[in-house]
LUMDREN-425930 format. One record per residue (C-alpha): x, y, z. Coordinates in steps of 0.5 Angstrom, whole numbers, plus 500, padded with zeros to 3 digits. Layout:
# residues N
XYZ...
# end
This chain:
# residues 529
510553521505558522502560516499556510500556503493554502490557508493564510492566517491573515484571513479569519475565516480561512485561517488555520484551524478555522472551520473551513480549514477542517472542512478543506482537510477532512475534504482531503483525507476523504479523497485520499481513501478513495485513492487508497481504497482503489488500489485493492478494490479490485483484487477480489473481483478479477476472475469476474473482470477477467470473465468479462472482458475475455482476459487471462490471469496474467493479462489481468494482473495490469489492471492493478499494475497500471494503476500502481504506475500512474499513481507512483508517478503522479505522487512526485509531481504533486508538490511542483503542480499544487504549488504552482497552480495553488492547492485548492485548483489542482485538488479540484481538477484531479479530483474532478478527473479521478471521478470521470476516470472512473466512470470510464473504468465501468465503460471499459469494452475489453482489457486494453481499455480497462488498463488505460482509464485505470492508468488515468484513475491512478494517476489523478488518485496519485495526487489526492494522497500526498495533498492530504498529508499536505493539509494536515500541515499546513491548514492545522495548528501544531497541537491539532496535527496529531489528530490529523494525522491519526485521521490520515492513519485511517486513509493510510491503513483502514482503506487498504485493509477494507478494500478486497472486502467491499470489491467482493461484496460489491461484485457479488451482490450487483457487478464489478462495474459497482467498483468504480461507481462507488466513487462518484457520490463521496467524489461529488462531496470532495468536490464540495469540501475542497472549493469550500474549504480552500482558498482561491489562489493565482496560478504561479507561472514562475514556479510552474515554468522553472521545473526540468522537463527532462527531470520530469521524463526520467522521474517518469521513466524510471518510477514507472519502470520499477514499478512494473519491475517489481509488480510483474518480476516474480511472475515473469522469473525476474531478470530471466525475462528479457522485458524485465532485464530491459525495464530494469536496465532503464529504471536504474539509469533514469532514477540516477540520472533524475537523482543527479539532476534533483541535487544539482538543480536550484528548483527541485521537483522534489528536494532530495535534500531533505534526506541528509537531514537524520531525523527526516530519514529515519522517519523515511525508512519507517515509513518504508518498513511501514509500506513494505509491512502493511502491502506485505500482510495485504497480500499474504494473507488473502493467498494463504487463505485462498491457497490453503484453506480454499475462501472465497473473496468474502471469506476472506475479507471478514479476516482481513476486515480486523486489520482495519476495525480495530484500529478505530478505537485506538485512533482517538486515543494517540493524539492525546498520547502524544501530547503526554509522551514521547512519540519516539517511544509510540512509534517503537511501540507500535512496529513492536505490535506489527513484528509481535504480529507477523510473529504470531503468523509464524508457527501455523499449521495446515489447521491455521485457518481465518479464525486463528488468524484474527488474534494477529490481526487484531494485534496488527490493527493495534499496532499501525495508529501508533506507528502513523501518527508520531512518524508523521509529526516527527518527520515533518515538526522541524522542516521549513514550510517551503519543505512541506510539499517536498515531505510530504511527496517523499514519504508517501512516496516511500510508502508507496514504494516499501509496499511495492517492494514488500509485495515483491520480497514476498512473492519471491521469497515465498516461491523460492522457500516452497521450492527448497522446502519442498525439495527437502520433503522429497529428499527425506522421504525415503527416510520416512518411507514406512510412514509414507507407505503407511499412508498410502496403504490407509488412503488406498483402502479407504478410496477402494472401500468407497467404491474405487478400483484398486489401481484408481485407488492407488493412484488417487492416494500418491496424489494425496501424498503429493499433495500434502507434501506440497500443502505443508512445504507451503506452510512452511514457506509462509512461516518463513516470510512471516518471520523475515517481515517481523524481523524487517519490523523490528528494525523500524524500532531501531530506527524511531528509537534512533531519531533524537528528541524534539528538543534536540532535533528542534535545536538542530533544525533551527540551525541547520534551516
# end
């Protein structure tokens, strides 16, 4: 992989690795954070959009899931759209398009405006991600790829670990409107380091013209319908709703179909291909495992502590914020490790820290509150620049360069989508172990009755001896019971699904493990290509 399709060596001063080449790609991986940073900025403010724009709890869940959709859809098309109206055009026009969207956003007049400009932010962010990925491997020399994609890491697991923080403290001291202008100054200086930094190309009306229309509607179809299938399933009980069934229906049809279409056509949107190749697929179900496990702990961890223990969105943040610091300090330390040891064995290091992680979240007690979470917090940051930066350089160390758009959509793509189902797999186990566990607690009850008489005896005197009258007291008390029977079927839901995601985690392990040395996988794609 010597040359570049954005970056041609035959030109000194866009060369690979050349100062424009860094600029270009630090231009990028700066644009993919803001991507990243918008998915999750806006979870902590919804009460106050909501507030707003007079929308329900339910309502405002599309403000996230709108921007999901278009993003989920967007990623696919980004390897056909930068190849045929050249990188340096489509990163500038989406970027430029991201940035008024989201002025548009701080616009929005009631919901169903909101919803729309998101849409359009998600879709324009959905490109700046894979393009990033993009140009680490193609505008950097191999030995500098390391130190790329640990910064990509960054973007990657740093942006979402951030995000509810900033949204809350930007709401907090000035207005939920300050979500989306954040986005304009580091914009404007994308706009910058992108024109400056890429070289102009000829848009290819061959490549642009040789795409299935038909391909395109049923990766559209049936991307966005999953998405909404596993955004919106659990809070609409899953094929017992009839929109649901239906979404799910047509998400399962058109993704076979866009499947059958892919591997049979000449020109692939994307070329599924890749997956038949051991090492690219192995690295792609990590890549899923690393989604489902990062979004999984992103949403976990805010409820539990808003449910249980009552945080505020800032209060929360300052927990969620040692997913994300740490890792800096370890970011700088991986490019050198990979040149002195095999990244297989960095990679089953680092989903060993994320399960040891979920591990050590899965014996909490009602006391576990944020500050006896940051240990597994920290050990969680520790563990994500390990897993990033060698699964990239694996999955992409042997494809041929014609293959680097197409990787690059599929695994951030397969990112995107482990996080989706992540969040899905643990919104519903989550509900369905609190309902058994809770069930259980009821039942056993009368065997414990002398303990749960003693309990009501002691909280009933004490509400009386403060002033209550007997039957209040009595009253207040069985809800106090009730209560604590549901506080603690709760914690033991969430040791349950903190338990399952570690166990999830630990076949990632497996799988680096299973991917053969570069040696022989170099050997064996040298052949195969």
């Amino acid at each position: 992989m010597s040359a570049s399709i954005a970056l041609p060596q035959t030109d000194v001063d866009y060369g690979v690795g050349s100062r424009r080449a860094w600029i270009a790609v630090m231009g990028g991986l700066i644009g993919a954070f803001m991507a990243i940073l918008d998915i999750q900025i806006t979870n902590a403010s919804m009460k106050e959009i909501q507030g707003s724009l007079g929308a329900t709890l339910e309502e405002g869940s599309w403000i996230s899931t709108a921007y999901l959709v278009a993003e989920m859809i967007a990623i696919p098309l980004s390897g056909w759209l930068s190849t045929g109206l050249s990188v340096r055009r489509y990163l500038l026009w989406s970027t430029t398009a991201f940035i008024l969207s989201s002025l548009l956003c701080s616009m929005a007049w009631d919901l169903n405006s909101l919803i729309a400009f998101r849409a359009l932010q998600g879709f324009f962010g959905g490109a700046l991600i894979p393009l990033a990925f993009r140009l680490i491997v193609e505008c950097l020399p191999f030995e500098k790829r390391a130190m790329g994609m640990a910064l990509f890491g960054v973007t990657a697991t740093f942006a979402p670990s951030i995000g509810p923080t900033l949204g809350g403290w930007l709401t907090e001291h000035f207005s939920w409107h300050f979500l989306f202008y954040i986005n304009v100054p580091p914009g404007l200086l994308v706009l910058w380091m992108l024109a400056y930094g890429l070289q102009k190309g000829p848009i290819d009306w061959g490549k642009l013209g040789k795409v299935s229309w038909v391909g395109i509607a049923t990766m559209a179809l049936g991307l966005g319908c999953l998405e909404v299938v596993l955004e919106e399933g659990n809070r609409k009980d899953w094929l017992g709703s009839d929109v649901i069934r239906d979404l799910a229906i047509i998400a399962a049809i058109n993704l076979v179909l866009f499947v059958y279409l892919q591997l049979r056509s000449r020109n692939p949107l994307v070329n599924l291909r890749l997956l038949a190749h051991r090492d690219f697929a192995l690295s792609s179900l990590s890549y899923f495992l690393l989604g489902l496990g990062l979004f999984g702990a992103i949403y976990l961890i805010p409820l539990y502590l808003s449910q249980i223990h009552n945080y505020s969105a800032l209060e929360i943040g300052k927990v969620i914020m040692w997913m994300g610091f740490p890792q800096l300090l370890v970011l700088p330390l991986v490019p050198k490790l990979t040149q002195k040891l095999d990244p297989r064995y960095l990679a089953a290091w680092g989903f060993l820290l994320f399960a040891l992680s979920y591990y050590l979240n899965a014996h909490m007690t009602a006391q576990y509150a944020g500050e006896q979470m940051i240990l597994a917090q920290i050990v969680r940051a520790l563990g994500q620049p390990f897993v990033l930066v060698p699964i990239g350089m694996i999955a992409t160390m042997h494809l041929r360069q014609e293959d680097t758009p197409s990787a690059s959509t599929l695994l951030n793509l397969i990112r995107n989508l482990g996080g989706a189902c992540g969040i899905a797999l643990v919104a519903t186990m989550l509900d369905n172990r609190f309902r058994q566990h809770l069930a259980y607690l009821k039942e056993s009850l009368p065997a414990v009755s002398q303990q749960a008489h003693t309990f009501l005896q002691q909280q009933a005197s004490s509400l009386f001896a403060a002033g209550a009258d007997p039957m209040a007291a009595d009253s207040m008390a069985r809800k106090m019971l009730s209560d604590t029977l549901v506080r603690e079927a709760y914690m033991q839901a969430y040791n349950d699904v903190f338990f399952a995601i570690g166990g999830l985690l630990l076949v990632a392990v497996v799988a680096v493990l299973l991917i053969r040395p570069s040696s022989q996988a170099g050997n064996s794609g040298a052949a195969g290509h």
